[in-house]
C-alpha positions in Angstrom: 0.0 0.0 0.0 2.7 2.6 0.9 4.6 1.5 -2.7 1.9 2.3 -4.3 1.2 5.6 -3.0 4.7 7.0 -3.4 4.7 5.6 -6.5 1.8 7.6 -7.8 2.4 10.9 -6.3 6.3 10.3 -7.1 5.2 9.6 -10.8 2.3 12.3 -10.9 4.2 15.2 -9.1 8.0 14.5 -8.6 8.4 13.4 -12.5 7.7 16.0 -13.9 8.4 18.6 -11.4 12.1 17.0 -11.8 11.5 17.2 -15.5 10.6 20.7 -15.8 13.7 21.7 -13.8 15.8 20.0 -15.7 14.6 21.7 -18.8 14.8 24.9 -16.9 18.4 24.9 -15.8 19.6 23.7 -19.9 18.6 27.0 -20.3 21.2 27.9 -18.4 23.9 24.9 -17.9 26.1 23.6 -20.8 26.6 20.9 -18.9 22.5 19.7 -18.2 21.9 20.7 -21.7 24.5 18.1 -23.0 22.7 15.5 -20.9 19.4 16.5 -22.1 21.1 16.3 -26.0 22.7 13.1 -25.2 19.7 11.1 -24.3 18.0 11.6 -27.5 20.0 8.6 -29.4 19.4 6.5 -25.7 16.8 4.3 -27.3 18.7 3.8 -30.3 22.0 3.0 -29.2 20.4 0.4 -27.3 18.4 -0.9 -30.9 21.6 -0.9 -32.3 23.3 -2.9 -29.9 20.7 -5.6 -29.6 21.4 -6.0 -33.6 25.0 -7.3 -32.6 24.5 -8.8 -29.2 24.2 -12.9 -28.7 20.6 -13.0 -26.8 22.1 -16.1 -24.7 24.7 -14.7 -23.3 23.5 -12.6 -19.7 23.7 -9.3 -19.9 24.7 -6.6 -16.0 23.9 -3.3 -16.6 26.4 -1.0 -14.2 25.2 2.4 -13.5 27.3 5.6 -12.4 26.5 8.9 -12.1 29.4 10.7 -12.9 33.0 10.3 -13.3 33.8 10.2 -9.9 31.5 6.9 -9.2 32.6 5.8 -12.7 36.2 5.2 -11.4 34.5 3.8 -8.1 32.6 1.4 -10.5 35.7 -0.3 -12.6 36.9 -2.6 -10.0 33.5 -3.9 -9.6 33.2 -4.2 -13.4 36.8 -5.9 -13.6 35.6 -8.3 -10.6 32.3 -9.2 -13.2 34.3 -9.5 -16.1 36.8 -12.2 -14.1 33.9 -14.1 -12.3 31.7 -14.1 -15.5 34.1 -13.8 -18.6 30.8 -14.5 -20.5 28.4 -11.6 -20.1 28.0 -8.2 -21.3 28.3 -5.2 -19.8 26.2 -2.1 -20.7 27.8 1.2 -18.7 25.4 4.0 -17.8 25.4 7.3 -16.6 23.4 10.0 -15.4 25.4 13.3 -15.8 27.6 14.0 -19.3 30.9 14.5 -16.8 30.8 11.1 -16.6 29.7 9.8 -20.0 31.8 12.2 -22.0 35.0 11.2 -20.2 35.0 6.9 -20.6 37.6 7.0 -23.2 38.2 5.3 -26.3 38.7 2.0 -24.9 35.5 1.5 -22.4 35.3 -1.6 -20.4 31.7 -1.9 -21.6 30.1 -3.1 -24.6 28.0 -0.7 -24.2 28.1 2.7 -23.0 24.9 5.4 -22.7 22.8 7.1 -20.7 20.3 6.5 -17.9 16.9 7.6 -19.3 15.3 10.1 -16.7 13.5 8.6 -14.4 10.4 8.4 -15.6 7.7 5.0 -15.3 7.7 5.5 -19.0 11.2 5.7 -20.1 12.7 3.2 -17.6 10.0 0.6 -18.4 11.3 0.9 -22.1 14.2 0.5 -21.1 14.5 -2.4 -19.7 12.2 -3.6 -22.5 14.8 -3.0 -24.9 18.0 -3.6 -22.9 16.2 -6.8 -21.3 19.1 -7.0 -18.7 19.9 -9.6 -16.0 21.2 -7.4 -13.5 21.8 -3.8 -12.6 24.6 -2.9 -10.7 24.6 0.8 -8.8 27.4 2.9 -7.5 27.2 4.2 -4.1 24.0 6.8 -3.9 22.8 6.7 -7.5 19.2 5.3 -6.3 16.2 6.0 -8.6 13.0 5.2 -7.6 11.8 3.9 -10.6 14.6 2.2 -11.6 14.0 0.2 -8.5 10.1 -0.4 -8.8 10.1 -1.6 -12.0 13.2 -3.7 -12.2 11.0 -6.6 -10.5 8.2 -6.0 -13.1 11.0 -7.2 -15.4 13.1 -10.3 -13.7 16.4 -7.5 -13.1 18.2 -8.2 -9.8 19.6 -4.9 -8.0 22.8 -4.4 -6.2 23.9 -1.9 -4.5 28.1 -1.3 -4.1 29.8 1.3 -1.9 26.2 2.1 -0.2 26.1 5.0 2.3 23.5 6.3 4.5 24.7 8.8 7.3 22.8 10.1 10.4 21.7 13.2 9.1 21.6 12.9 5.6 18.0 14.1 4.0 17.3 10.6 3.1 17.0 9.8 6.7 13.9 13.0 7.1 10.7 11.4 8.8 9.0 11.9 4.9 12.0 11.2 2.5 12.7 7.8 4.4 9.5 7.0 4.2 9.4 7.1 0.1 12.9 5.7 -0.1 12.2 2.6 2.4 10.1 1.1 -0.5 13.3 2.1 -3.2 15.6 0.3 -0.6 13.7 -2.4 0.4 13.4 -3.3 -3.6 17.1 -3.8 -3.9 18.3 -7.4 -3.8 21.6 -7.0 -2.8 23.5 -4.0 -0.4 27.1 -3.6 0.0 27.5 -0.9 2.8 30.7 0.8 3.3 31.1 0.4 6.8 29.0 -1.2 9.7 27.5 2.3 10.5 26.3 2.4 7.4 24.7 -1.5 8.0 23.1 -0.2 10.9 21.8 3.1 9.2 19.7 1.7 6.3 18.5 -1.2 9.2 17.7 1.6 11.2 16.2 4.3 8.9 14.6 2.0 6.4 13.5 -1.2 8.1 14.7 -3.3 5.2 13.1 -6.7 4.8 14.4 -10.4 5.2 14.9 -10.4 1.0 17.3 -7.7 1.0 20.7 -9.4 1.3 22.9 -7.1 3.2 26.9 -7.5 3.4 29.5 -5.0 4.4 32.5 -4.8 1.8 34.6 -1.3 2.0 34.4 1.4 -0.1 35.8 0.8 -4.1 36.6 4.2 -4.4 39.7 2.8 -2.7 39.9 -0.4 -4.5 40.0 1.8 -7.9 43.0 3.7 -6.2 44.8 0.7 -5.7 44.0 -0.3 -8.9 45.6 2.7 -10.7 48.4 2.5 -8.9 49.5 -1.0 -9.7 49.0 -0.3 -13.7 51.2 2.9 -13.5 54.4 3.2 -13.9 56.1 6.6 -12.2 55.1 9.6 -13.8 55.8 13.2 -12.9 52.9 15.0 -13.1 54.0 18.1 -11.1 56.8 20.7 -11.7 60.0 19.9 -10.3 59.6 22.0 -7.1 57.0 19.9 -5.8 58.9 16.6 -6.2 60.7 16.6 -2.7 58.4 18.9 -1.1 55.5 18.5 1.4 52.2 18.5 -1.0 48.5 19.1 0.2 46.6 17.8 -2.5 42.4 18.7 -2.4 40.5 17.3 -4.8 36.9 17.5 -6.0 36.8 20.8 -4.4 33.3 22.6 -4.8 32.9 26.5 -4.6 31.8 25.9 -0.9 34.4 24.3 0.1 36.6 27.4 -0.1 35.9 29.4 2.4 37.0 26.9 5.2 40.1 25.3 3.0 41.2 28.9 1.6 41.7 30.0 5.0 43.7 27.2 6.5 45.5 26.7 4.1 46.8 30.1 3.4 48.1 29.9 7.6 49.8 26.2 6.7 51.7 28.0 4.0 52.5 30.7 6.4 53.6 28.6 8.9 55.2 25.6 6.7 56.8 27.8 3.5 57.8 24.7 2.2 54.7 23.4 2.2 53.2 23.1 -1.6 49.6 22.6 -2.7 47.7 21.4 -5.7 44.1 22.4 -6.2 41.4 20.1 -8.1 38.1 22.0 -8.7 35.0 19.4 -9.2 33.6 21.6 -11.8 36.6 23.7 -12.9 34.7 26.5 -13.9 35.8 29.7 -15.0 34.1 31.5 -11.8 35.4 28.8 -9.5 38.8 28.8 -11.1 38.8 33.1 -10.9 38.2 32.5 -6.9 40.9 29.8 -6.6 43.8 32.4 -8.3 42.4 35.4 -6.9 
């Protein structure tokens, strides 16, 4: 009963509120107009795979919404690829950051976007795509995604999950839609126990839901990297045997408490040196940083 009222007002109010904003802030956003763009050949990349793809051989659809869960995601996809050298793997995304930088060489066979999350569009789909599994990266969790991936035989897992006391999925309201989005997923991988003990706690999940703690692949991908790479000196020479403070994925927010300390570790420490990574390294952000 409660599934079924969040999914109607979810479908009959929060669709196309979502929708409209979207189309509000392409108006204004490169990058959400680029998403909006890309998703117009969604269906028929999908078509077009299906022409070339052997229909007995499973297919796990991974899902990331941006770069940064993309590089979270390819340990999990190498891990697939080992266990099950026989599948496909069709890679998704939700924001153009992510889909725009795979690379010539994806580990996919395919790679698109995620259709916006409407009953319509997902149900299609997965009517096209017909795929075995769908694996998610950390707190990419749409609702309808979920609902309807039962209509349609798709098991769900969940990697790198994280739920923290005080995050707005845990409001009195929100938890209350998104315990019937978690309680739909076949398979959690928390990061830590706290995490375990959150979604128990906040979301009540039933006996189905399989629930195992296994770490964060954010730092499996790191380890990753760094056995593939040989040594490379990315930085100027003057760094090289220096102390280095490296922030990255910085956000315009972020500055007024890093700026600030770190101009009085520079003071204090003259040796100190310190490299700079902007998440969206816009010209405005980028102005602030060398101001």
């Amino acid at each position: 009963m409660k599934q079924a009222f969040w999914f109607g007002l979810y479908n009959l109010l929060f669709v196309p509120l979502g929708y409209l904003g979207i189309r509000v802030s392409g108006l204004f956003s490169h990058k959400v107009r680029a998403g909006i763009a890309g998703r117009k050949n969604l269906f028929s990349a999908i078509q077009a795979f299906n022409r070339t793809r052997e229909q007995s051989r499973p297919l796990f659809v991974v899902h990331c919404a941006s770069l940064g869960e993309y590089e979270m995601a390819q340990p999990v996809i190498a891990r697939l690829k080992e266990a099950h050298p026989e599948i496909y793997i069709a890679l998704t995304f939700f924001s153009p950051s992510g889909y725009e930088r795979v690379g010539e060489e994806p580990p996919a066979d395919l790679v698109t976007y995620l259709p916006f999350d409407s009953a319509l569009q997902v149900d299609r789909f997965y009517r096209l795509l017909r795929p075995d599994k769908l694996v998610l990266t950390s707190y990419e969790v749409w609702p309808n995604l979920i609902w309807l991936a039962a209509r349609h035989g798709v098991q769900i897992h969940l990697t790198s999950a994280r739920l923290q006391n005080g995050n707005a999925k845990t409001y009195p309201l929100i938890r209350s839609l998104y315990s019937t989005v978690y309680g739909n997923i076949d398979h959690i991988y928390p990061i830590t126990e706290e995490d375990r003990t959150n979604l128990q706690r906040y979301y009540h999940l039933p006996e189905s839901v399989q629930v195992t703690v296994a770490g964060n692949t954010r730092y499996d991908r790191v380890l990753q990297r760094a056995a593939g790479r040989q040594e490379q000196h990315l930085l100027p020479p003057a760094f090289r045997h220096a102390p280095t403070v490296i922030a990255g994925s910085i956000w315009p927010a972020d500055n007024r408490h890093l700026l600030p300390a770190l101009a009085v570790a520079v003071r204090d420490y003259p040796e100190l040196r310190v490299v700079l990574a902007p998440h969206e390294p816009s010209q405005a952000h980028l102005a602030e940083l060398t101001d």
